[in-house]
N, C-alpha and C positions, 0 to 999 in steps of 0.2 A: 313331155316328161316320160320317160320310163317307165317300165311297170318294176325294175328292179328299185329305182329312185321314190317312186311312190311304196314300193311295202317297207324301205330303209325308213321314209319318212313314217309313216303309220306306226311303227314302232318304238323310233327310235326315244320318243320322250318315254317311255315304258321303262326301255332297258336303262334311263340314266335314273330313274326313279328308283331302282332296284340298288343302288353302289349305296349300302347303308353303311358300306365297313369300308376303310381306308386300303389305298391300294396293294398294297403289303404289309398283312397283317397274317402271317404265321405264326401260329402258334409256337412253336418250337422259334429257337433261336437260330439264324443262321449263319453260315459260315463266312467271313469277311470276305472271301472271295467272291464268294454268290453276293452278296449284299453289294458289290462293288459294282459287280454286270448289271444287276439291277436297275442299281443306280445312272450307271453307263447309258441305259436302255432308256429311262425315263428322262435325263439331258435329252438325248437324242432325238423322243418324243416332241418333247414340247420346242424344239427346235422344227418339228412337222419330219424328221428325219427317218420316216418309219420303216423300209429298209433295214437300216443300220439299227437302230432300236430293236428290230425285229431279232435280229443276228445276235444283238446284246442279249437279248432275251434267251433265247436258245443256247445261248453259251450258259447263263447261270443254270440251265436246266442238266444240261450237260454234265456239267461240274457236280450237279447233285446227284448225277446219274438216274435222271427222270423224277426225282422224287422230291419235288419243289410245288408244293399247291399254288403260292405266289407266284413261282414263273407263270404257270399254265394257267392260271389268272389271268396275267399283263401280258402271257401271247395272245391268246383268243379273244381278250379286248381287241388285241390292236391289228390281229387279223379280220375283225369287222371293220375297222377304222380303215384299212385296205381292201374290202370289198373282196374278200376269202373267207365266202361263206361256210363252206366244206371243210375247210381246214380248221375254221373259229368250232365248228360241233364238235369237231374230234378233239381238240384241244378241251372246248368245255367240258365235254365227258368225262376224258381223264381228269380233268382239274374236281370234277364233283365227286370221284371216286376219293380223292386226296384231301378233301376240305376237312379239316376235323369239325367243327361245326356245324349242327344243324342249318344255321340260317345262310353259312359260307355256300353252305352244298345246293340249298335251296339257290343260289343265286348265280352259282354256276347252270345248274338245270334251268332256270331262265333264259340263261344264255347261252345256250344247247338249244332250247326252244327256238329263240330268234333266231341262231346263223341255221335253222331248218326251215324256220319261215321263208328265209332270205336266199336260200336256194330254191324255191319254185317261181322264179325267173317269170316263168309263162302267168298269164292270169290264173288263181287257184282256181281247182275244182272241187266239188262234192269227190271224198274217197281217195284227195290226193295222197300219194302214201309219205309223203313228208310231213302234211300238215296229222296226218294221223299219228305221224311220230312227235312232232312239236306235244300236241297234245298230251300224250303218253307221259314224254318227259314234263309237261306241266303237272300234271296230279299227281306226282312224285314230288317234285317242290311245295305244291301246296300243301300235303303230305310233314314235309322236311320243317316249314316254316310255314304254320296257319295263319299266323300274323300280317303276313304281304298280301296286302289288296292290290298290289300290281300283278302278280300273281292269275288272278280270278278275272282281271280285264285282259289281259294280253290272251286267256284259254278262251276267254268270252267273245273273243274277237275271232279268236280261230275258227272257234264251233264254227261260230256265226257263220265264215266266210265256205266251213263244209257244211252249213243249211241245214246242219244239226242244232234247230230255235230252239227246242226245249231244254236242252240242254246248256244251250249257251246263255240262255235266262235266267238257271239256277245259276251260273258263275257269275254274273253281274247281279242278281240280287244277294250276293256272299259279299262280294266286293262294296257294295254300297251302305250294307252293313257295318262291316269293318271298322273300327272305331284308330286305324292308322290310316285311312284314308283321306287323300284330299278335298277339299269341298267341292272340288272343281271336279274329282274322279268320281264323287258320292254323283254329282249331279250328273254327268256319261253315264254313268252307272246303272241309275235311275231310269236314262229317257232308254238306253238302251234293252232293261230290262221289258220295259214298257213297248216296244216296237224294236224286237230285233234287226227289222231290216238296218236299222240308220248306222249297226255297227259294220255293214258288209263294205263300206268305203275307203275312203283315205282318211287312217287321221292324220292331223297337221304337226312337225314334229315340234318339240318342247324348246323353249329359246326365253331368254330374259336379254332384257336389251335397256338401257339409262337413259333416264330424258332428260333434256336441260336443267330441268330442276333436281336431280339427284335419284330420285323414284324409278323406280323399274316398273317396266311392261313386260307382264310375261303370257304365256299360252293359258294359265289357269287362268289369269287376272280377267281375261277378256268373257271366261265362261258364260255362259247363259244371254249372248251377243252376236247378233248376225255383223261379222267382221269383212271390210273391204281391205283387205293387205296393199299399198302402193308401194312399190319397190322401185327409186326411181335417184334423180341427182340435177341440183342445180345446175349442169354443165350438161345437159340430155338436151338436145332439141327437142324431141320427139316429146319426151315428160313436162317439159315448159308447154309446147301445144295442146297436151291433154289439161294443162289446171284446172281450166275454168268448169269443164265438166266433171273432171276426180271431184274438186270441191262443190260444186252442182250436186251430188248426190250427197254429201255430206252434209251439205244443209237441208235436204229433200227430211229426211227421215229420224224419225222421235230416238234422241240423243239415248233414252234408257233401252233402246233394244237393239239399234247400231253403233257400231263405231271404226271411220277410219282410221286407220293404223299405217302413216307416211313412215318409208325404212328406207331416210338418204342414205346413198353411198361416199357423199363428201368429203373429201378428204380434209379440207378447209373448216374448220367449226365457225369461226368466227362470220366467213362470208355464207354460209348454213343459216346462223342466224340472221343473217342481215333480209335473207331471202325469204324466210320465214314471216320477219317483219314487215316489209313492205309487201307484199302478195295477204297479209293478213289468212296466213291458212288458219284453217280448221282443222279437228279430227286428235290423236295424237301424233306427234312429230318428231321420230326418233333418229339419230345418225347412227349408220351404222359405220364408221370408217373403216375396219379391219375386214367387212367381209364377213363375218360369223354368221351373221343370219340369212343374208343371202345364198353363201354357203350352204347353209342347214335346210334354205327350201330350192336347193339346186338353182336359182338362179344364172340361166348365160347371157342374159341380154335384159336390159331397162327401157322403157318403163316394163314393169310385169306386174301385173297385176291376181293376185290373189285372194277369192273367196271363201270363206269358211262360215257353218250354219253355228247355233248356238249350240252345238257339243263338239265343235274343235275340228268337225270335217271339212277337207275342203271339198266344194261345190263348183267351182269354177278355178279356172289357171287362163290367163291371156296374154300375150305379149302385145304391148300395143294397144290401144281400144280397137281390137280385133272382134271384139264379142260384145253383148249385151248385156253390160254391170248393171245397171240401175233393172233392168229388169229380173235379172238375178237376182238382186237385191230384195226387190220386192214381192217376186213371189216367194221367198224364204221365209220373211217376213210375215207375208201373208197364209202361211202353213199354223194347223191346228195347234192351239197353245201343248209345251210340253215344257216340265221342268224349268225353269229359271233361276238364276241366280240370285233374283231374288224371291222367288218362291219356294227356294231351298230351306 
């Protein structure tokens, strides 16, 4: 995996946590024409068109003669969503210059923060002068909008990774404070105050996914849970081979502190479940048919397999039983008690 693909993911459930306001939401009213590109831009989006969405975009900014806080919104978004880190900052600058809103501007400067994060390509260092700029622009947003505990995790995360502890302690015990916070961020928040090191890693990015039963799994849900990710599909030789030990481990270890987490790629639901059924799996057992989530943790090849400790980092990445899960598993497990889910 990348090191750009790993700090996209470490982020990326941060930055979807921040879109508290609707994607076009100016104040001011605008003009049909702008509204129409917009519109144009957003078709084209959710068509994966991003390109031509992109151009849609640029045209309504155009037309305002640069003076659209909405465009330069729904450019810089979708300049991250294209992996235009440098582009997405400059865009979110100007966009937070034009926000009328405190909490707009606030969330632009987030997103100035990230595509700066997302430009030190290289592994960060202490002093890097991006992440000193991220930072920068973060205490200005928290500044803008005291309210976001996303805010004070994502500066917390920075400190951390320039090995400025003290500092990055005070931003996660602000964050876990925070009475907008998630249970699941209260609890990061917590272990991370508690032992800065554990924020210097990968977090694992943000995803909800539907189980047969209707219920959704998502990245909080699992908090306070040494999680095995199987990334895999009926129709994998290779992941049919691996079962009997994926599930070996799954039954190995006390159900309140692990949990397998199966993420078919099947296209078939109906022979999904059939498979299900008769191999009597364990763990939860989710399809992903479209791709989202796999997606989301860059998956190129199945089975892949994915570890994460109980505050959402991941620990391990393998394709293949290439590597030693179960003992993975078990010395995570076996690590000093911290925060839990249910000690929350």
């Amino acid at each position: 995996m990348s090191q750009w693909n790993k700090i996209t993911s470490a982020v990326t459930v941060l930055l979807l946590a921040t879109a508290a306001h609707p994607l076009f939401s100016q104040s001011t009213p605008l003009d049909p024409t702008v509204s129409a590109a917009l519109d144009e831009g957003k078709k084209f989006e959710q068509r994966h068109q991003l390109t031509s969405a992109l151009d849609s975009y640029r045209k309504a900014l155009k037309l305002t003669k640069g003076k659209c806080a909405d465009c330069l919104q729904a450019i810089s978004n979708l300049q991250l969503a294209m992996e235009l880190p440098k582009d997405a900052a400059s865009s979110a600058a100007a966009w937070a210059v034009q926000a009328a809103a405190p909490a707009d501007k606030a969330n632009a400067e987030y997103l100035q923060a990230y595509a700066l994060l997302l430009q030190s390509r290289q592994k960060p260092k202490p002093n890097d002068p991006l992440l000193l700029q991220a930072d920068e622009v973060l205490k200005r947003a928290a500044a803008d909008n005291p309210a976001n505990p996303n805010i004070h995790m994502l500066d917390g995360r920075i400190l951390a990774t320039l090995k400025k502890d003290a500092e990055a302690k005070e931003e996660f015990t602000a964050c876990a404070a925070n009475s907008q916070a998630t249970s699941a961020d209260c609890l990061r928040a917590k272990n991370f105050a508690n032992d800065v090191s554990l924020a210097r890693g990968e977090l694992a990015p943000g995803f909800s996914i539907t189980k047969a039963d209707g219920s959704a799994v998502t990245l909080d849900s699992l908090a306070g849970k040494v999680v095995l990710i199987d990334f895999c599909a009926t129709w994998c030789p290779a992941c049919v081979k691996d079962l009997d030990y994926i599930q070996s481990i799954a039954e190995e270890f006390d159900k309140d502190h692990f949990v397998l987490l199966g993420i078919s790629s099947d296209g078939d639901e109906a022979k999904w479940k059939r498979y299900l059924a008769d191999n009597r799996m364990l763990g939860l057992q989710v399809r992903d048919g479209n791709h989202s989530v796999s997606d989301t943790f860059h998956v190129s090849g199945i089975p892949t397999y994915v570890v994460l400790d109980v505050n959402g980092m991941v620990q391990m990445r393998a394709t293949g039983a290439e590597g030693d899960l179960r003992a993975k598993v078990r010395s995570l497990l076996a690590k000093p008690a911290v925060q839990t889910a249910s000690s929350h």
